[in-house]
N, C-alpha and C positions, 0 to 999 in steps of 0.2 A: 885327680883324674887327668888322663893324659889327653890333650885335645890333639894332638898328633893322630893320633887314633882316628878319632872322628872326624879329621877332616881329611881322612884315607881315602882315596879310591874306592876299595872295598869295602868300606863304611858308607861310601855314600850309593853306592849299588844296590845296598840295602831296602828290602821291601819296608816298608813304613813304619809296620808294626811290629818288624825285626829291628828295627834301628830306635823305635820306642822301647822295647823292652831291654837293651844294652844299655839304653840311657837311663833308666830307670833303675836296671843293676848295679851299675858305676858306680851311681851318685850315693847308693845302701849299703855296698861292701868294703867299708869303712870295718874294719876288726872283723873281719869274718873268715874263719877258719878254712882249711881245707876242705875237711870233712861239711862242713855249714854250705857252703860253694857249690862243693859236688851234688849237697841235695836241692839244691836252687836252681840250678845246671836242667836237671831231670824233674823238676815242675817245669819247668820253662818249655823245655821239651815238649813233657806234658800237656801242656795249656795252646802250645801251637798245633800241635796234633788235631784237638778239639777245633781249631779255624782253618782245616786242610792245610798246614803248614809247619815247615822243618827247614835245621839248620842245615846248609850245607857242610861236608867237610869242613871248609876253608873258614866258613861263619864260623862255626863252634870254635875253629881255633883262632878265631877274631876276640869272641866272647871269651874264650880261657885267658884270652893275652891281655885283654881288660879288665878283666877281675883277678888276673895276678898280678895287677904292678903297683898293688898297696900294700904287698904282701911281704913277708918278711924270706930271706933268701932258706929260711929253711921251710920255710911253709911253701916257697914259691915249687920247692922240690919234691914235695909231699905231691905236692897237684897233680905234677909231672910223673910222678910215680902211680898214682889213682888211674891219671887217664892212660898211661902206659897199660895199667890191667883193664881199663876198660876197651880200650880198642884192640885186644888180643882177637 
């Protein structure tokens, strides 16, 4: 896990339980596929929803860019191509 990350600016801007739930992701996406990611991505979501709360923009690609940097350069591209069609 990259602590650069976390000791961003924009990591540390982070509402509490945003910045809990990124650390809590990091430290699990140890071998986890793209597809596996994307559906963790959208519980996550999910679950902030339920405590009036959502990623910004900028968050979600804070959280995309943390849970791709274990990832293998062809999985990293898979990502990039998923959220490519999600953000149409």
């Amino acid at each position: 896990m990259n602590q650069d990350l976390f000791s961003s600016p924009e990591f540390q801007k982070l509402h509490p339980v945003k910045k809990q739930i990124i650390q809590e992701l990091a430290s699990t996406n140890q071998n986890m596929s793209p597809e596996m990611m994307l559906a963790k991505v959208m519980a996550i979501n999910k679950e902030l929803s339920k405590r009036s709360l959502n990623f910004t923009k900028e968050e979600s690609a804070l959280l995309i860019r943390i849970m791709k940097q274990n990832m293998s350069a062809a999985d990293r591209q898979k990502v990039d191509l998923l959220m490519g069609l999600l953000n149409r």
